[in-house]
PDB file of N, CA, C, O and CB in Angstrom:
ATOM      1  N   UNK A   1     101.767  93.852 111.263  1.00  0.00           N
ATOM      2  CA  UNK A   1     100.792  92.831 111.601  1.00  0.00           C
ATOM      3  C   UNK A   1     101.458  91.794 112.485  1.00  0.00           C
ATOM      4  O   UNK A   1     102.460  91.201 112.085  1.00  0.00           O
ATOM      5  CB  UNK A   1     100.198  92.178 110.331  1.00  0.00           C
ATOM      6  N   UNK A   2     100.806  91.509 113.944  1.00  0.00           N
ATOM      7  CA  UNK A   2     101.198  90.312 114.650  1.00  0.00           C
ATOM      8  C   UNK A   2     100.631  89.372 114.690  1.00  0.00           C
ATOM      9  O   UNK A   2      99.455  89.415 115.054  1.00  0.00           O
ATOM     10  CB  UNK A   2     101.368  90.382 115.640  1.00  0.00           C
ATOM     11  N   UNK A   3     101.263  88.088 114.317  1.00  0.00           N
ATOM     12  CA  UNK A   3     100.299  86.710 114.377  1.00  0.00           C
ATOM     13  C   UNK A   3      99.988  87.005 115.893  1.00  0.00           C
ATOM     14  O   UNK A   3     100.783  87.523 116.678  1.00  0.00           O
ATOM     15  CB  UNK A   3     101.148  84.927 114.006  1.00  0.00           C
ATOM     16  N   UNK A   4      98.740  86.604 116.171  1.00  0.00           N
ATOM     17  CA  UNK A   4      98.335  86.374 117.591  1.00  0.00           C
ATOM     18  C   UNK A   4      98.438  84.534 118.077  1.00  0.00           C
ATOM     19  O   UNK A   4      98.893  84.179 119.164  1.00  0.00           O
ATOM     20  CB  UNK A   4      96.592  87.038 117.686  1.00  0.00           C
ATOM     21  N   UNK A   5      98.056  83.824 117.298  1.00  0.00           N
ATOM     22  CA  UNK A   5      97.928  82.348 117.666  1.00  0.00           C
ATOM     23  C   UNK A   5      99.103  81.713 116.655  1.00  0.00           C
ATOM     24  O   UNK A   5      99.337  82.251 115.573  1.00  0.00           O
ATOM     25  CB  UNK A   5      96.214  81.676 117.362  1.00  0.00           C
ATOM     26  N   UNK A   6      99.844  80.482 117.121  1.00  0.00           N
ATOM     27  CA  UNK A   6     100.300  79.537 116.033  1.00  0.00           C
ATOM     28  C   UNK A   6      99.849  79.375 115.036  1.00  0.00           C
ATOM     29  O   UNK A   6     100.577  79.627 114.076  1.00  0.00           O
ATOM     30  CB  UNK A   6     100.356  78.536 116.245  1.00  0.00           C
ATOM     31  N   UNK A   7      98.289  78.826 114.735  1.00  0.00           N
ATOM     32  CA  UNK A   7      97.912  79.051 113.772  1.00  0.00           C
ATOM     33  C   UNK A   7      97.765  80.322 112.821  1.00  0.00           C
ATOM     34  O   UNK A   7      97.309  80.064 111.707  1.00  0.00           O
ATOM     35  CB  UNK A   7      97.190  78.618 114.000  1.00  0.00           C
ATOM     36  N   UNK A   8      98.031  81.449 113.042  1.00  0.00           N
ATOM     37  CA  UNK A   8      97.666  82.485 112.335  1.00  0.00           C
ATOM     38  C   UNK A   8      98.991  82.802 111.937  1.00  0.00           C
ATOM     39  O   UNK A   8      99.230  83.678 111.106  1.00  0.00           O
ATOM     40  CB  UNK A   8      96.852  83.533 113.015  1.00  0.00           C
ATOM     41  N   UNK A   9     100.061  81.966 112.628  1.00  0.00           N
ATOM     42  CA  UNK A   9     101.429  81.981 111.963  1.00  0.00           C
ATOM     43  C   UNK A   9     101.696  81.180 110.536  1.00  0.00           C
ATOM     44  O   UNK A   9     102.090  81.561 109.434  1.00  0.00           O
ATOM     45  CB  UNK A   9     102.386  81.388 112.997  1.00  0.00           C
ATOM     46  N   UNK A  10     101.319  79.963 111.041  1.00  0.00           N
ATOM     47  CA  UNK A  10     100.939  79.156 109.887  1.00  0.00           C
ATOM     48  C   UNK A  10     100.411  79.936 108.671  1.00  0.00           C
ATOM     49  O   UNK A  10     100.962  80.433 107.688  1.00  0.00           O
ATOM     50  CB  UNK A  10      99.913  78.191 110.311  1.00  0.00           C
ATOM     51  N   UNK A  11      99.186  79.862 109.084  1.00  0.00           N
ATOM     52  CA  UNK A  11      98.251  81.035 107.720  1.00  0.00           C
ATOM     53  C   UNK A  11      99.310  81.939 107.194  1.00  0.00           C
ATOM     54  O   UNK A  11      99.490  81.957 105.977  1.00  0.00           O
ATOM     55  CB  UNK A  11      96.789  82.340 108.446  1.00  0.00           C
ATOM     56  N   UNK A  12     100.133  82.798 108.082  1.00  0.00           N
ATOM     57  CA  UNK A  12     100.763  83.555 107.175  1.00  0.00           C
ATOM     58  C   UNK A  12     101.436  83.015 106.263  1.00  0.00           C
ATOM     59  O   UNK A  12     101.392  83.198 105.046  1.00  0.00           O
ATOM     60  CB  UNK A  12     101.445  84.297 107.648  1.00  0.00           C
ATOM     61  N   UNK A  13     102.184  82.212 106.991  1.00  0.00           N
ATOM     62  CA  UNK A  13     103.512  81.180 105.990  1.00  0.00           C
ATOM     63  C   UNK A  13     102.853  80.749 105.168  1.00  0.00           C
ATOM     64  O   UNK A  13     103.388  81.106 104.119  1.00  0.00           O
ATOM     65  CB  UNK A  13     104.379  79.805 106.596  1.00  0.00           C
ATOM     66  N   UNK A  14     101.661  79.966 104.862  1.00  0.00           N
ATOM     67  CA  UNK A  14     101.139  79.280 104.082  1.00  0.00           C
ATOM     68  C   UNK A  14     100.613  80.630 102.972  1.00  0.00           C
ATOM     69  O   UNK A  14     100.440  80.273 101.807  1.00  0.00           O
ATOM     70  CB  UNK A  14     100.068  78.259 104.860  1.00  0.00           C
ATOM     71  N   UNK A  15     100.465  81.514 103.158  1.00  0.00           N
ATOM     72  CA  UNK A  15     100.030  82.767 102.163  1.00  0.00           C
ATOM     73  C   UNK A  15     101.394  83.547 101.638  1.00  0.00           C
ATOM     74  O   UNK A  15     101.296  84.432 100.787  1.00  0.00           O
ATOM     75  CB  UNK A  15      98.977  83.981 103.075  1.00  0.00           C
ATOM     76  N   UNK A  16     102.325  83.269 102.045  1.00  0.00           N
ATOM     77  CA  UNK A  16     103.485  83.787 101.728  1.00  0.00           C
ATOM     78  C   UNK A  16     104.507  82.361 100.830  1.00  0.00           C
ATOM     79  O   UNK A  16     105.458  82.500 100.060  1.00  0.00           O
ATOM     80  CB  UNK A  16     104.126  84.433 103.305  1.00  0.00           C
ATOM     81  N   UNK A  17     103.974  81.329 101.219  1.00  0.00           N
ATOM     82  CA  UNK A  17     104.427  80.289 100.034  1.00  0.00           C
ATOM     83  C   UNK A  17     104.031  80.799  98.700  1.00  0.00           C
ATOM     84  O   UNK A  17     104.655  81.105  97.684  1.00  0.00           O
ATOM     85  CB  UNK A  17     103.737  78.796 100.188  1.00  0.00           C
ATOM     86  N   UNK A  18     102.516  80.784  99.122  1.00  0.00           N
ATOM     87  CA  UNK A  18     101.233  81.142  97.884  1.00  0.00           C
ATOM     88  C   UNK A  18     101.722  82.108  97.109  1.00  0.00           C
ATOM     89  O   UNK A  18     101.743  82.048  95.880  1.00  0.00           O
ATOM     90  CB  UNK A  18      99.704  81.755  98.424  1.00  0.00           C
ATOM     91  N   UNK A  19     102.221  83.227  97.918  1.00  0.00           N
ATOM     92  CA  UNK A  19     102.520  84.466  97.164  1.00  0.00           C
ATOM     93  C   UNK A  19     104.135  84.407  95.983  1.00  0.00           C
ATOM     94  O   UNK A  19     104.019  84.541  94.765  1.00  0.00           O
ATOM     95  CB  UNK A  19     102.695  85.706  98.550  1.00  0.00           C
ATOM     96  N   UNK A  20     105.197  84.238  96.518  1.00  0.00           N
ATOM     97  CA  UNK A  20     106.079  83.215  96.026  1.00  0.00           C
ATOM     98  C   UNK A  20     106.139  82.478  95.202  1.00  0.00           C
ATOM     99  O   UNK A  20     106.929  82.688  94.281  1.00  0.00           O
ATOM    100  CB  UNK A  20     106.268  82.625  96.536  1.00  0.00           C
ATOM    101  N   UNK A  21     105.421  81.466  95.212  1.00  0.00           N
ATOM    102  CA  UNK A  21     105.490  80.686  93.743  1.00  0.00           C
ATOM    103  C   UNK A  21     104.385  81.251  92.710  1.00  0.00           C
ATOM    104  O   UNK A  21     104.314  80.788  91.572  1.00  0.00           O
ATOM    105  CB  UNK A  21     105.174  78.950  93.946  1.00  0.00           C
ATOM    106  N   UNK A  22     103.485  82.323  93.184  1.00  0.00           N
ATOM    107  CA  UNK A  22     102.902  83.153  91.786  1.00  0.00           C
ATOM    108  C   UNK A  22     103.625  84.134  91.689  1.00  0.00           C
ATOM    109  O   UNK A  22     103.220  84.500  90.585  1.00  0.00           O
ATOM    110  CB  UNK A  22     101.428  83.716  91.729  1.00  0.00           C
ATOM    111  N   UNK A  23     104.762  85.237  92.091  1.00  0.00           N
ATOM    112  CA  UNK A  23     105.713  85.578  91.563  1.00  0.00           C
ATOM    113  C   UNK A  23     106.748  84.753  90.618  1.00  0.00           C
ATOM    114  O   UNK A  23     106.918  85.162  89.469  1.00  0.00           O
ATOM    115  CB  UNK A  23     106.136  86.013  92.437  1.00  0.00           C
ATOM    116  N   UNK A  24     107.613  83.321  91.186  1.00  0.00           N
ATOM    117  CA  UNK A  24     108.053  82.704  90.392  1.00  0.00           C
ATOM    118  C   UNK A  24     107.481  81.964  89.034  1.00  0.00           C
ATOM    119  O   UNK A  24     107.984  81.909  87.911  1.00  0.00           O
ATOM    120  CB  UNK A  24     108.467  82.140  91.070  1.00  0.00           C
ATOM    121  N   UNK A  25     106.314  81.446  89.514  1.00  0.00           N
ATOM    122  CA  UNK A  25     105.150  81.510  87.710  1.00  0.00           C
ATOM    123  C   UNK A  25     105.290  82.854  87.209  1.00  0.00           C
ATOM    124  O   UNK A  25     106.335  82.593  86.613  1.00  0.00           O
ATOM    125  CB  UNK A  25     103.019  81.306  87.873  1.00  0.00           C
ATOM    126  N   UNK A  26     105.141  83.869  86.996  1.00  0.00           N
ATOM    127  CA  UNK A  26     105.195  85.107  86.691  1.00  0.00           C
ATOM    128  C   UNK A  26     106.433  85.233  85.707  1.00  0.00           C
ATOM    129  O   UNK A  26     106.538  85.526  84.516  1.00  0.00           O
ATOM    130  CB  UNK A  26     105.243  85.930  87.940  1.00  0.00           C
ATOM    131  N   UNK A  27     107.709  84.740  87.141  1.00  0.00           N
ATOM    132  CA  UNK A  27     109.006  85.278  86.160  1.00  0.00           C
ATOM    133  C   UNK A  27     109.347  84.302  85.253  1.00  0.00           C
ATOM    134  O   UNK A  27     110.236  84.647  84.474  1.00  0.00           O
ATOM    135  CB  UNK A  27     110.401  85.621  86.938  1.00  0.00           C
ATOM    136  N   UNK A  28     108.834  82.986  85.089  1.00  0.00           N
ATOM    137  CA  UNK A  28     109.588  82.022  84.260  1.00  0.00           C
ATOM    138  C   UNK A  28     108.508  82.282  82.982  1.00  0.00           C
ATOM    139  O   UNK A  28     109.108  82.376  81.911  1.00  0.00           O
ATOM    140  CB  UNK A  28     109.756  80.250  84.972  1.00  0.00           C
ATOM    141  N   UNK A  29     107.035  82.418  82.874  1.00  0.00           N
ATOM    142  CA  UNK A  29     106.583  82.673  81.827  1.00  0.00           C
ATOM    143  C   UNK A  29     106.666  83.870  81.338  1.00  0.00           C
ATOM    144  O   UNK A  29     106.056  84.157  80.308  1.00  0.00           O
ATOM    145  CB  UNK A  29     105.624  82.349  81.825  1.00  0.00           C
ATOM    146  N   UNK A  30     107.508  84.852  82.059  1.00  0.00           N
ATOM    147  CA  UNK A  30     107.888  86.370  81.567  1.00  0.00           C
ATOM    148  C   UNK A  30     109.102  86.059  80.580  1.00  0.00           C
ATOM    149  O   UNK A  30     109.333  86.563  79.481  1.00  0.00           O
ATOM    150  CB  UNK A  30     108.409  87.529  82.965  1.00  0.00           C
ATOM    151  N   UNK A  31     109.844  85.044  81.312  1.00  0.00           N
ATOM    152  CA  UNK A  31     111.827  84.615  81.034  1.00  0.00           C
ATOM    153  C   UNK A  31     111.692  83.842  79.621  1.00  0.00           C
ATOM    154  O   UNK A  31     112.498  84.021  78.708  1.00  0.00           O
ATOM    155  CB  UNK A  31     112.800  83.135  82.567  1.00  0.00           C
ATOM    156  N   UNK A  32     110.314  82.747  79.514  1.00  0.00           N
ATOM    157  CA  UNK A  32     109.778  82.000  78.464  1.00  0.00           C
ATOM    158  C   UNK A  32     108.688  81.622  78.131  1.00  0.00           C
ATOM    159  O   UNK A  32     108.055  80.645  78.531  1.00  0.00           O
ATOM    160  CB  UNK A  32     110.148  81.218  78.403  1.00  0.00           C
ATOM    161  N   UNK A  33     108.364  82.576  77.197  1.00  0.00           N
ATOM    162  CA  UNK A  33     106.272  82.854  77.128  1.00  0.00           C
ATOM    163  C   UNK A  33     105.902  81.845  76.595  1.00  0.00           C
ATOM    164  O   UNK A  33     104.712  81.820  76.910  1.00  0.00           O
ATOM    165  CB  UNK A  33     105.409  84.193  76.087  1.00  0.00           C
ATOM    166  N   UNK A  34     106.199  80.470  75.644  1.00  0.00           N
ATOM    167  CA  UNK A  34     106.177  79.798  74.800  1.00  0.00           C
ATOM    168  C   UNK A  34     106.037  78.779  75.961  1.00  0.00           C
ATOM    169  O   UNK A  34     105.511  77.707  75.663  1.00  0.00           O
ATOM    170  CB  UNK A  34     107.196  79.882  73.736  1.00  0.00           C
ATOM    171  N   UNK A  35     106.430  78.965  77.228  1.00  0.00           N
ATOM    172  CA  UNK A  35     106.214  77.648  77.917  1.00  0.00           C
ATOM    173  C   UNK A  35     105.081  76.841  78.332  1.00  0.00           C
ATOM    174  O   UNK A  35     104.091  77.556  78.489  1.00  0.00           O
ATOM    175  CB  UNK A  35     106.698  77.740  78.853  1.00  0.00           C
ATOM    176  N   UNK A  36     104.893  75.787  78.532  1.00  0.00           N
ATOM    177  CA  UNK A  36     103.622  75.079  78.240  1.00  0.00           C
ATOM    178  C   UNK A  36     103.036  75.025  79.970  1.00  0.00           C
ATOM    179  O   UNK A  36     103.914  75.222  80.810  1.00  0.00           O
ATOM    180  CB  UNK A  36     103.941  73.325  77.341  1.00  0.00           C
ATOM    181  N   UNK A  37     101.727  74.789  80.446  1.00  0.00           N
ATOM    182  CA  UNK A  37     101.560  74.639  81.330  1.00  0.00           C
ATOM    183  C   UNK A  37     102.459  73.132  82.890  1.00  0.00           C
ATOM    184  O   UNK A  37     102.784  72.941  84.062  1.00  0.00           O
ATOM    185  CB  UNK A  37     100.338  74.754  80.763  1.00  0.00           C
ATOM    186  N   UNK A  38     102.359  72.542  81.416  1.00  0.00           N
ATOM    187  CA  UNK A  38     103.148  70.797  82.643  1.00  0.00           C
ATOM    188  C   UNK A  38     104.594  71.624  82.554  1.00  0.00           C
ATOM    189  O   UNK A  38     105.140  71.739  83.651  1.00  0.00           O
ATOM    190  CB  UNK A  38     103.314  68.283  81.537  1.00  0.00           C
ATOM    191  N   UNK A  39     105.459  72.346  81.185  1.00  0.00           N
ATOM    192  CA  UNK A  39     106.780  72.134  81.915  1.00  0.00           C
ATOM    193  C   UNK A  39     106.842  73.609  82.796  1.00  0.00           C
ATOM    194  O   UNK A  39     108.012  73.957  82.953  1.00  0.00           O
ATOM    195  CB  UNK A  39     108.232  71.869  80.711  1.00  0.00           C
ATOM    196  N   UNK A  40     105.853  74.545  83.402  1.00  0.00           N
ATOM    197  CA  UNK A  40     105.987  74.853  84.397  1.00  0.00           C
ATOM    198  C   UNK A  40     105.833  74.533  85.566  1.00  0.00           C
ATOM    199  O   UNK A  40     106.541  74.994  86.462  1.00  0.00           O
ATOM    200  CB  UNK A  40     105.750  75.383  84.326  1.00  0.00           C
ATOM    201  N   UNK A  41     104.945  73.742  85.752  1.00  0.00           N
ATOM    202  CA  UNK A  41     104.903  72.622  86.790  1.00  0.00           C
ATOM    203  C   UNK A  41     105.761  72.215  86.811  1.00  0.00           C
ATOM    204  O   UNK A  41     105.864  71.921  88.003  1.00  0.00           O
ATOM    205  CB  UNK A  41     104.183  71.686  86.799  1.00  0.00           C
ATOM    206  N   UNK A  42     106.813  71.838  86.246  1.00  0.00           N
ATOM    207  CA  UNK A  42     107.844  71.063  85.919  1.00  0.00           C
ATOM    208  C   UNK A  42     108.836  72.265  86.688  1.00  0.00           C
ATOM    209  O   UNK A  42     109.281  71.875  87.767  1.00  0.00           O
ATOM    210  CB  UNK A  42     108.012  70.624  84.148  1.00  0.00           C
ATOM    211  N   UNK A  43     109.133  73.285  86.395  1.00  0.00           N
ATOM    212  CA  UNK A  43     110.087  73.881  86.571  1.00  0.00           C
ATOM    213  C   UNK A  43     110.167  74.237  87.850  1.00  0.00           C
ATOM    214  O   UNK A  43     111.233  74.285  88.465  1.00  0.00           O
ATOM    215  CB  UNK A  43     110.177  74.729  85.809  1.00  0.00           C
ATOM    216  N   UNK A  44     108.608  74.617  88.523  1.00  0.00           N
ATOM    217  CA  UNK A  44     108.023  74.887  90.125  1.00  0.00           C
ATOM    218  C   UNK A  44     108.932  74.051  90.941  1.00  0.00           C
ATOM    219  O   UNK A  44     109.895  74.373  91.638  1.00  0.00           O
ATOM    220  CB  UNK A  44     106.290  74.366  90.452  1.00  0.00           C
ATOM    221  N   UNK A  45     108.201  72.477  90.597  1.00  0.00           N
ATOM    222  CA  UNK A  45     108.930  71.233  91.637  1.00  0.00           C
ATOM    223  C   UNK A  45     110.710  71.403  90.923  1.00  0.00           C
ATOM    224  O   UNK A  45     111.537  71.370  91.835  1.00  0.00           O
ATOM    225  CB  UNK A  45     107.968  69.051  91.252  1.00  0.00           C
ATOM    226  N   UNK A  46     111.048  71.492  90.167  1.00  0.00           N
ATOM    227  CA  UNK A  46     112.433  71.304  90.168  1.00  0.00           C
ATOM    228  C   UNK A  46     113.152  72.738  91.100  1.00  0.00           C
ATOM    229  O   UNK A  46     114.205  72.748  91.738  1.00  0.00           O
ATOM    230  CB  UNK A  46     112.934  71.174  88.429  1.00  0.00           C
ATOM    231  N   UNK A  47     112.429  73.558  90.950  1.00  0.00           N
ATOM    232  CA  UNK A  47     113.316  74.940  91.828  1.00  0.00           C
ATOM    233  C   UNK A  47     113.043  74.605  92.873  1.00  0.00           C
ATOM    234  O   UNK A  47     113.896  75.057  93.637  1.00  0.00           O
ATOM    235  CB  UNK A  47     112.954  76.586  91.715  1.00  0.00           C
ATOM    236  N   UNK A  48     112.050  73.842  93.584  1.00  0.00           N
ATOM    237  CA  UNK A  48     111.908  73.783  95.169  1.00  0.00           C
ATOM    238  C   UNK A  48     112.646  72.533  95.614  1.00  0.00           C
ATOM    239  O   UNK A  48     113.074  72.181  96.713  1.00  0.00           O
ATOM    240  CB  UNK A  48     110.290  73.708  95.701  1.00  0.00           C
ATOM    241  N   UNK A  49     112.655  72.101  94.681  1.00  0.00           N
ATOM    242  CA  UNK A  49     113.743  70.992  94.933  1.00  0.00           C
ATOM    243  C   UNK A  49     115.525  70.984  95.138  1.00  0.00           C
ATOM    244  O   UNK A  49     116.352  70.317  95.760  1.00  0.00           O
ATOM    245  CB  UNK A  49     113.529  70.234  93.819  1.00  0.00           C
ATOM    246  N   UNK A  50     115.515  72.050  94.294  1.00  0.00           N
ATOM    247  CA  UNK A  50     116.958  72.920  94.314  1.00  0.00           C
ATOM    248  C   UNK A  50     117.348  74.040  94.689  1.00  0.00           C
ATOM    249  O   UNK A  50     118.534  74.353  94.579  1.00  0.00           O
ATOM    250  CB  UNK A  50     117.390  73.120  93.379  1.00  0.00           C
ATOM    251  N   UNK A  51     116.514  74.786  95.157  1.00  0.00           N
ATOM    252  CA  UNK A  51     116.463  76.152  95.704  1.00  0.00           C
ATOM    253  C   UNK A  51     117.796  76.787  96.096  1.00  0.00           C
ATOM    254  O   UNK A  51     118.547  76.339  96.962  1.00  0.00           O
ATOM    255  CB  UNK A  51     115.604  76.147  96.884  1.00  0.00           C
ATOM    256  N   UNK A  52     117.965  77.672  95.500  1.00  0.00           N
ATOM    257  CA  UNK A  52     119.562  78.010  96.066  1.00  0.00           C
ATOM    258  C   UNK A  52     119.154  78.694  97.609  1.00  0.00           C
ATOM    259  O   UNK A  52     118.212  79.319  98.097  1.00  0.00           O
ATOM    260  CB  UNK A  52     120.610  79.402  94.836  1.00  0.00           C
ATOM    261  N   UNK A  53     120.720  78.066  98.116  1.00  0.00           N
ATOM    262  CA  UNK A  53     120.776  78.597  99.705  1.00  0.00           C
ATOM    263  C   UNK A  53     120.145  77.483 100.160  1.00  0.00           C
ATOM    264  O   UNK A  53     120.642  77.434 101.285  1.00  0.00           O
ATOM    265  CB  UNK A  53     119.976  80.101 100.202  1.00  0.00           C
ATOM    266  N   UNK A  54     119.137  76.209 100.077  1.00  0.00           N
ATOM    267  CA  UNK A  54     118.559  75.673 100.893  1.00  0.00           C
ATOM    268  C   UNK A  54     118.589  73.799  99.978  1.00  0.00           C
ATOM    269  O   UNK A  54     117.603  73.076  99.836  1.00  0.00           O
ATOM    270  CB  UNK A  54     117.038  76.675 101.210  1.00  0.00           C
ATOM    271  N   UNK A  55     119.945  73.508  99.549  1.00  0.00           N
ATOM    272  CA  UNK A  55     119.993  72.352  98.727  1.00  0.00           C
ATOM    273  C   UNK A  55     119.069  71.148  99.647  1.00  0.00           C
ATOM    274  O   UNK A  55     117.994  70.619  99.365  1.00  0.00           O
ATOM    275  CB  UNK A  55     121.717  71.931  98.418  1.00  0.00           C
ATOM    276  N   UNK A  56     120.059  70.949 100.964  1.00  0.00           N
ATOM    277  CA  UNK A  56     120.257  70.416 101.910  1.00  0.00           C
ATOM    278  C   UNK A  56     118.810  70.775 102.710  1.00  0.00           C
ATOM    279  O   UNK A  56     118.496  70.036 103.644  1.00  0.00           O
ATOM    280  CB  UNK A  56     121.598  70.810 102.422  1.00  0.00           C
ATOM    281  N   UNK A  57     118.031  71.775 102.390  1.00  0.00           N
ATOM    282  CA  UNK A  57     116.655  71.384 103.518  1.00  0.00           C
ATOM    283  C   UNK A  57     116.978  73.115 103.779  1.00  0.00           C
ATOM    284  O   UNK A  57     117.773  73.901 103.263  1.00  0.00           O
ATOM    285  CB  UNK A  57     116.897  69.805 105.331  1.00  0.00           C
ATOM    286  N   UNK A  58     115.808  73.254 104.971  1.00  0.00           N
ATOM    287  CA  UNK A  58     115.592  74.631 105.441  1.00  0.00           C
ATOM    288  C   UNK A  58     116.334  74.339 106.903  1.00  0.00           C
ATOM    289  O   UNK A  58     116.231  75.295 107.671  1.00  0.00           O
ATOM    290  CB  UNK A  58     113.816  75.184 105.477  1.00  0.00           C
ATOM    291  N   UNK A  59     116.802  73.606 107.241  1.00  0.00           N
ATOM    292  CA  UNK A  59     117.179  73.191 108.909  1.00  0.00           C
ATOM    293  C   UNK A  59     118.704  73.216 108.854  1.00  0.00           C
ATOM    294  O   UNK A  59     119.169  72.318 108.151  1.00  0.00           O
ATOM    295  CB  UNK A  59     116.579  71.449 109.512  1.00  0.00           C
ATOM    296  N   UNK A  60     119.729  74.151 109.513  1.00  0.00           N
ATOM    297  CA  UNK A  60     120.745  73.688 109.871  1.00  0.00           C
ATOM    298  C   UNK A  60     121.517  72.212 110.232  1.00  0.00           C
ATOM    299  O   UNK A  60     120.830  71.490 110.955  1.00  0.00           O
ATOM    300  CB  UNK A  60     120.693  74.276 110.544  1.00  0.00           C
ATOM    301  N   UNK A  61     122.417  71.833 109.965  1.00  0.00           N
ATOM    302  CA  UNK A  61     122.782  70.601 110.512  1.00  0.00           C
ATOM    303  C   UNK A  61     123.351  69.546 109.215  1.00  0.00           C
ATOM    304  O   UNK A  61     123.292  69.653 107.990  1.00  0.00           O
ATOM    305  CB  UNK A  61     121.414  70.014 111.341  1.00  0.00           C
ATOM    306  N   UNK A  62     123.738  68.832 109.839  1.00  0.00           N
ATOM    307  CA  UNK A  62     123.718  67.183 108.599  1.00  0.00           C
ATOM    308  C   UNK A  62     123.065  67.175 107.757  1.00  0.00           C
ATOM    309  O   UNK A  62     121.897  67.292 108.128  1.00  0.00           O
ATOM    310  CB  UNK A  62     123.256  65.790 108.977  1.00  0.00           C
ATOM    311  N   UNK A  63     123.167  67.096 106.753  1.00  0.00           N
ATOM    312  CA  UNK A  63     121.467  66.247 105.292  1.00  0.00           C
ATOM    313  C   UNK A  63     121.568  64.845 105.468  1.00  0.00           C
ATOM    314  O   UNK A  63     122.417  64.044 105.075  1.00  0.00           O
ATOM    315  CB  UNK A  63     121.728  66.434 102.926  1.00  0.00           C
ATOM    316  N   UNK A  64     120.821  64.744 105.952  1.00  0.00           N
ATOM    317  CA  UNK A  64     120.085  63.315 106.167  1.00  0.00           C
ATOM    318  C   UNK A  64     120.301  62.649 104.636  1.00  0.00           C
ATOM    319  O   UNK A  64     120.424  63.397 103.666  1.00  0.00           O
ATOM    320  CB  UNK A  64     118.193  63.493 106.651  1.00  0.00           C
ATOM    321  N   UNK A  65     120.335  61.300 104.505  1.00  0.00           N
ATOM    322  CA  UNK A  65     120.831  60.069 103.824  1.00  0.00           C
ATOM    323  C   UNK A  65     119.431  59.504 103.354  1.00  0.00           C
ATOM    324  O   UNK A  65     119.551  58.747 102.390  1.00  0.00           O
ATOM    325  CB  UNK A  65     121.758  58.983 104.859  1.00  0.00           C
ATOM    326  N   UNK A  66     118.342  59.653 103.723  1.00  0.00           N
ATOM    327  CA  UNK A  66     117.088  58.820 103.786  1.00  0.00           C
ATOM    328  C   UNK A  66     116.547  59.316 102.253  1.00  0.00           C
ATOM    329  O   UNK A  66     116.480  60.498 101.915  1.00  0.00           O
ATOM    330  CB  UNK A  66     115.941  59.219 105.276  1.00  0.00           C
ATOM    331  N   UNK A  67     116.154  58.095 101.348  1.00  0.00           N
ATOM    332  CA  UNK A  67     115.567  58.850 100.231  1.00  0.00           C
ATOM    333  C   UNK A  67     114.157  59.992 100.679  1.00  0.00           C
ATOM    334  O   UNK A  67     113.430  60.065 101.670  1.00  0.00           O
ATOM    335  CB  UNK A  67     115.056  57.589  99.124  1.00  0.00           C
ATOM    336  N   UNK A  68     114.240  60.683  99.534  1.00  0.00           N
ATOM    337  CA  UNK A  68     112.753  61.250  99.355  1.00  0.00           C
ATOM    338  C   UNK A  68     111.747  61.286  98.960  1.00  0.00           C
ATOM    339  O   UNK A  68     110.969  62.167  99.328  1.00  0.00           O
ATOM    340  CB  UNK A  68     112.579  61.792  99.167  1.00  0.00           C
TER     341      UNK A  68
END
């Protein structure tokens, strides 16, 4: 499949986030069935926040100093 427009690049990326974090819901209530709905929410924002391979951001270069 070829994106034809920017936007239909987007769309993909944005459906391939989608897809991604309902695999990762998947594996953490597979890893711990007992878990409650907030501390998976909880666990979502903390892995994207820490993501291995990408501490520092998705962009090569410096990590910026600026809070978040």
């Amino acid at each position: 499949m070829q994106a034809e427009t920017p936007g239909d690049r987007i769309r993909i990326a944005l459906d391939l986030y989608e897809v991604g974090e309902k695999m990762l819901r998947a594996r953490l209530r597979r890893e711990r069935p007992d878990i409650s709905q907030s501390e998976l929410d909880q666990a979502i924002v903390a892995w994207l926040r820490r993501r291995p391979g990408a501490e520092f951001g998705d962009m090569p270069g410096r990590p910026s100093s600026r809070p978040l």
